[in-house]
C-alpha positions in Angstrom: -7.3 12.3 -16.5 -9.3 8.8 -15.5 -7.2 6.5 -14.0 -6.9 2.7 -15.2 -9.9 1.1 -12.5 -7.5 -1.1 -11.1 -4.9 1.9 -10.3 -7.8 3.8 -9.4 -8.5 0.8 -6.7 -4.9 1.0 -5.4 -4.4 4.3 -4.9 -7.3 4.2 -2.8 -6.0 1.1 -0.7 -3.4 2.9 -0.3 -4.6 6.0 1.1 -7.1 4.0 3.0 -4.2 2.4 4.9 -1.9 5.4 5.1 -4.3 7.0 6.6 -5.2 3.8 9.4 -1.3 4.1 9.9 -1.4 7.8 10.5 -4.2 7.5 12.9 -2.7 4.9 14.8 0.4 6.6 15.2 2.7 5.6 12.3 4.3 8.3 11.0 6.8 6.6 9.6 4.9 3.8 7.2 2.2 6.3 6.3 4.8 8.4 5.2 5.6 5.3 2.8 2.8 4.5 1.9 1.4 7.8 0.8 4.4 8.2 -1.3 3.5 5.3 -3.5 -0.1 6.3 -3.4 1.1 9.9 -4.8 3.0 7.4 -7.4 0.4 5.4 -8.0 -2.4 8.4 -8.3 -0.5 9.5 -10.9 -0.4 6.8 -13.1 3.8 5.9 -12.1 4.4 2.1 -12.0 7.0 3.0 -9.7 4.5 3.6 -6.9 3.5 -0.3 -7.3 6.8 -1.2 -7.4 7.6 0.6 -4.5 4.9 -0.6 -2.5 6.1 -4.0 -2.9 9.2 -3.0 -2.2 8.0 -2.4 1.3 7.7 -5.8 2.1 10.9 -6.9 1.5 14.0 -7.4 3.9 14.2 -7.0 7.5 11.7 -4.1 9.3 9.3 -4.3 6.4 5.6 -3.5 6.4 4.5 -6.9 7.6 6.4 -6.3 11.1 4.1 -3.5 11.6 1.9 -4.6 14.6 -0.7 -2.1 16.8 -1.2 -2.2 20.4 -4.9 -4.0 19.8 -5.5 -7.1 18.5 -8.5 -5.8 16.7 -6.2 -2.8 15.3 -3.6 -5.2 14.2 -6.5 -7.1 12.4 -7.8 -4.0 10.9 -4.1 -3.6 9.7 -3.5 -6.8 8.3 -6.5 -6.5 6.2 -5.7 -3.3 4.5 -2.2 -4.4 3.5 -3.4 -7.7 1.9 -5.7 -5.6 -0.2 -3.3 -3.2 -1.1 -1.2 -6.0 -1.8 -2.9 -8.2 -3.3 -4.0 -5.3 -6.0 -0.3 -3.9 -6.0 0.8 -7.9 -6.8 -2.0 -7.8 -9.9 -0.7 -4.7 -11.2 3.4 -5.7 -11.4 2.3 -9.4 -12.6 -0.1 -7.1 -15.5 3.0 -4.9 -16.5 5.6 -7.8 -16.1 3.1 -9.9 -19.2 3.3 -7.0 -21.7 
């Protein structure tokens, strides 16, 4: 089955920052993450959901700060893309 590009897009964000988190020690998050990839992968609006779920309340994905500046950086970058995509996707479903 061919995912939808933009859920294609996603799921790769995703995986692209689970994995950064993993490598960088973050069990925990990539954990998260990669549960909404799975989700998202296959085709379950939940995943998006999800993900966005992860920025809410206290200890949420935006607290998530690396030893190195340039790490933290790296970080910030891949969770704006994710979410930024994830953020397209939910305002898509929410219009039909």
């Amino acid at each position: 089955m061919n995912l939808h590009p933009q859920i294609a897009a996603l799921a790769v964000q995703l995986e692209d920052l689970s994995i950064f988190l993993r490598v960088h020690g973050d069990r925990i998050w990539s954990g998260k993450v990669d549960l909404c990839r799975h989700l998202v992968a296959d085709s379950n609006f939940a995943g998006v959901d999800h993900f966005l779920r992860l920025f809410e309340g206290d200890d949420n994905l935006d607290d998530v700060r690396l030893d190195d500046p340039g790490d933290t950086a790296e970080l910030d970058r891949l969770r704006k893309a994710a979410r930024v995509l994830a953020g397209r996707l939910a305002k898509e479903e929410g219009a039909d």
